[in-house]
C-alpha positions, 0 to 999 in steps of 0.5 A, spaced: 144 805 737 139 798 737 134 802 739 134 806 733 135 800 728 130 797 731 125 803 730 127 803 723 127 796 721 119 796 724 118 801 720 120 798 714 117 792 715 110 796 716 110 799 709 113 793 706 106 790 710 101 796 707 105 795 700 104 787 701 095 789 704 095 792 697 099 787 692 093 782 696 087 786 694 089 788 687 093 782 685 091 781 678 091 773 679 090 768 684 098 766 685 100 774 686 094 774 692 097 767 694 105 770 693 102 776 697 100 773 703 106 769 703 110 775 704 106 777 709 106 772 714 114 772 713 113 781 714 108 779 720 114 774 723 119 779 722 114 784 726 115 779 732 121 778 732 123 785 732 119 786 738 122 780 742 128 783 741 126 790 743 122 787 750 128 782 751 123 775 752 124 769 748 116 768 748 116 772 741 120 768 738 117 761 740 111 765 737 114 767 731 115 760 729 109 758 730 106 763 725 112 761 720 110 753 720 102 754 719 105 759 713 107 755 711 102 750 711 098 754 709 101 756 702 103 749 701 094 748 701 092 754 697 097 753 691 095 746 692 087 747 691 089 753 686 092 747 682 089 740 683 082 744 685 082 739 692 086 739 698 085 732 700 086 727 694 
């Protein structure tokens, strides 16, 4: 039963992924791109997190907050830029 729920779940996140690719190439402004690769490294996270439970390591998951805190940093920097137009002051 996990198994099953598992493959669904990747599924979905796989399309939520390609919807997200789509959002980032044809956004019509800045801020969409920006929110869609914000989206799209919460999806990837959750991508991780779904094969560490499926192959039962813990390794994924320590990978999995690594992404989210360069994620974060990273969004916090591009909305920054986007609105300052410098990163550093």
């Amino acid at each position: 039963m996990l198994s099953t729920a598992i493959v669904v779940a990747t599924t979905l996140v796989c399309i939520s992924l390609i919807l997200n690719l789509w959002r980032l190439f044809i956004g019509p402004s800045r801020p969409d791109r920006i929110l869609a690769l914000d989206t799209m490294y919460i999806n990837s996270i959750a991508l991780i997190l779904l094969f560490g439970i499926s192959s039962g390591t813990t390794l994924y998951f320590e990978a999995a907050l690594l992404i989210a805190m360069l994620g974060f940093v990273s969004t916090a920097a591009m909305c920054k830029y986007i609105l300052r137009g410098d990163l550093i002051e």
